[in-house]
N, C-alpha and C positions, 0 to 999 in steps of 0.2 A: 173240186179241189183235189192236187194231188197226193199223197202220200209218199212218206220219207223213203220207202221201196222205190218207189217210180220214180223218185230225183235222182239217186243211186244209180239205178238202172242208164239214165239219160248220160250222169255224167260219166261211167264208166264207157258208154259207147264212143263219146266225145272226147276222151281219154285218146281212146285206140285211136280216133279218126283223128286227133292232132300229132300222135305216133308215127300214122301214114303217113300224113301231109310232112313231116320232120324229118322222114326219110328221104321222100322223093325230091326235098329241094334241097336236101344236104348234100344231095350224091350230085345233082345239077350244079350247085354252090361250088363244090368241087372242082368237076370238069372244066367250068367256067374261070376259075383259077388256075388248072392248068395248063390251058389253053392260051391266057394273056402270060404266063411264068416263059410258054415256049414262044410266043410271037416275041417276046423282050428278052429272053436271052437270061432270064432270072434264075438263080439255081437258091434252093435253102440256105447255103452259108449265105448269100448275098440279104435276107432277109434277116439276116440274125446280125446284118453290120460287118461279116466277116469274121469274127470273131465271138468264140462264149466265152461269157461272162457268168463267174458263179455269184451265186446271188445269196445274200448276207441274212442270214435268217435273223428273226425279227424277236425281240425280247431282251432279255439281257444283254448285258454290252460287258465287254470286257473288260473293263475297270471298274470295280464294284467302290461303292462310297464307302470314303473311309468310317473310321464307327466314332459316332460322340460322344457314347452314352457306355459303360461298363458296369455291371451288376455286381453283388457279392458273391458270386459263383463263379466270376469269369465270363458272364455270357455278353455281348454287345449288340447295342444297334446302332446305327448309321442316322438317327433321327426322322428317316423317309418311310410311309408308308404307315400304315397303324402299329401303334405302342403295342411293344411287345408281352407277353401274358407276364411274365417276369418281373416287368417295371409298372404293371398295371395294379400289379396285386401289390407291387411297394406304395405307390401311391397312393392305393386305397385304403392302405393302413397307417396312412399320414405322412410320408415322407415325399420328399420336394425330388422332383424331376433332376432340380439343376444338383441334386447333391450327390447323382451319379454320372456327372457329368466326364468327359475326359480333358 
């Protein structure tokens, strides 16, 4: 039986030798790409469509929801996402959701 050393040991070398093997056909993957790029007449722009394109980062959007809901301090929510501490603690001390409604 082996021991948790000797597993370690195996996969660390299997490590390195998947590192090798990842060089040696990256730099071939390569070549072999730029080899078919010059037989075709391909340049980078041509691969990007001719044109860049900036690309719209992901989350928020620029028109935030309008707000439904207004507290006695001014604060609002929009209705989306979890209740906010504000209106959680109004409710838990008996008061109706829709009676801060906008």
């Amino acid at each position: 039986m082996t021991n948790l050393i000797d597993i370690q040991n195996q996969i660390a070398i299997l490590q390195k030798q998947a590192e090798e093997i990842k060089a040696e056909e990256f730099n071939k993957t390569v070549q072999e790409i730029k080899a078919k790029m010059a037989a075709f007449g391909i340049t980078v722009a041509d691969l990007d469509g001719g044109k860049s394109r900036p690309r719209k980062a992901a989350g928020k959007s620029g028109n935030p929801a309008p707000a439904k809901y207004r507290g006695p301090n001014g604060e609002t929510w929009s209705g989306r996402g979890l209740m906010p501490r504000w209106l959680a603690a109004l409710v838990a001390q008996g008061q109706s959701k829709e009676s801060f409604a906008i």
